[in-house]
C-alpha positions in Angstrom: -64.7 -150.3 152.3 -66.7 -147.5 153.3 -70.5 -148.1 153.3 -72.3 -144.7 151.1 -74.4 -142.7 153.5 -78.4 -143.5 153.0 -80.0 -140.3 152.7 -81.7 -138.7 155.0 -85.8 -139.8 155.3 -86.5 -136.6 157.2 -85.5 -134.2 154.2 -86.8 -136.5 151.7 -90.0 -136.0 152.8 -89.6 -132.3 153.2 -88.7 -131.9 150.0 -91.8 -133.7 149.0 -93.5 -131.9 150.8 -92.3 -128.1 149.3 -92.3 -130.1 145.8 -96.4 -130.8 146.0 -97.0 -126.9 147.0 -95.1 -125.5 143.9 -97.4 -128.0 142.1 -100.2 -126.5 143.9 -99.4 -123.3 143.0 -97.9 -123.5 140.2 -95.0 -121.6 141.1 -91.0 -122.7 140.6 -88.9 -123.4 143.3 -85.2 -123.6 144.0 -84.2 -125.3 147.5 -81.9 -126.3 149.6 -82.6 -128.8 152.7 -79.7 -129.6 154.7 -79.8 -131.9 158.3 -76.1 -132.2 160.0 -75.0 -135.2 157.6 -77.0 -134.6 154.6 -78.1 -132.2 152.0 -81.4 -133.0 149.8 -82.1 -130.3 146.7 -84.9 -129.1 144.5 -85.4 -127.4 141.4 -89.4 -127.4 140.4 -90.4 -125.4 137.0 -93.9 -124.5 136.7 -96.3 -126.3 133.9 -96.3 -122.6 132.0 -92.4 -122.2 132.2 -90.7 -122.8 129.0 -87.9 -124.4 131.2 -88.1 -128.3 132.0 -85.7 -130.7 133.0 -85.8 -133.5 130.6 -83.5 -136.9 130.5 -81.6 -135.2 133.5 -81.1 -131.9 131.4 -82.2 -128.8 131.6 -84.1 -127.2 128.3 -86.0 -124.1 127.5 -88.5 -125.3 124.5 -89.9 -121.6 122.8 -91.8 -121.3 119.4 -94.2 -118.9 118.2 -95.4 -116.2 119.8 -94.7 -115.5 123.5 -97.7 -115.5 125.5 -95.9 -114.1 128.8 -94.2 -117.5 129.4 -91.1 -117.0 127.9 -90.7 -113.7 129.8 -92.0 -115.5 132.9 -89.6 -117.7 132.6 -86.6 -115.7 131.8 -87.6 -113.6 135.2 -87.9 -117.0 136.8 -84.7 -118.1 135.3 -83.2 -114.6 136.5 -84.7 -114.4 140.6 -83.1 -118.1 140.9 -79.8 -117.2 139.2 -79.0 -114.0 141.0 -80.1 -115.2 144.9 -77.6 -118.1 143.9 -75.1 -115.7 143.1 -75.6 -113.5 146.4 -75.8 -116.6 148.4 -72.5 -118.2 147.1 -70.8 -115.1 147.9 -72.1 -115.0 151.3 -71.2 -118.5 152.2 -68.0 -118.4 150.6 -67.0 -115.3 152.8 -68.4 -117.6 155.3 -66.3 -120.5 154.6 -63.3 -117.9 154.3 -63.4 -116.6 157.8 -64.0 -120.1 159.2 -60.8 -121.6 157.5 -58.9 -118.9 159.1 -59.6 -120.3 162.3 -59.3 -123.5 161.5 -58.6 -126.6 159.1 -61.6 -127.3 157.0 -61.0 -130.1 154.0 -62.9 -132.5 151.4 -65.3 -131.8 149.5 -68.3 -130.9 150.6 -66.5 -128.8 153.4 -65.8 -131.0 156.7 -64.4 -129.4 159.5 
């Protein structure tokens, strides 16, 4: 039986890392770590954002009136959501051209 890969102590610690200064600034974050074998990820809301992840879910808590936070966090929300887009479209013209060159299978892509 195959053993599960361990992750990777390097990008932990990285991601730490970038975790702590969006907590020091108070800023979100949205990032991707990746070392030849692994991937680590990180998505950090501010305190003020109206967006937290709770019990593994993602929820956007609003009442009253806004005091900028709910339109903070709907541009947040918005930056994250279109450089995803772009970037998946980029990688998978990427990943396109590669598998014309050769065989690339599984899930996430292996060569």
């Amino acid at each position: 039986m195959k053993q599960p890969m361990k992750p990777d102590p390097k990008l932990k610690e990285a991601i730490a890392e970038i975790k702590k200064i969006c907590e020091k600034y108070d800023c979100g974050g949205l990032m991707m770590l990746s070392s030849q074998h692994h991937g680590e990820y990180l998505a950090h809301f501010p305190t003020w954002s109206k967006c937290q992840w709770e019990a593994g879910n993602l929820r956007f808590k609003a009442k009253g009136k806004d005091d900028g936070t709910i339109v903070g966090t709907v541009h947040m929300l918005q930056v994250f959501q279109e450089r995803c887009a772009e970037w998946a479209q980029g990688f998978d013209q990427i990943l396109e051209m590669v598998e014309t060159k050769m065989v690339i299978t599984g899930g996430p892509k292996k060569l």
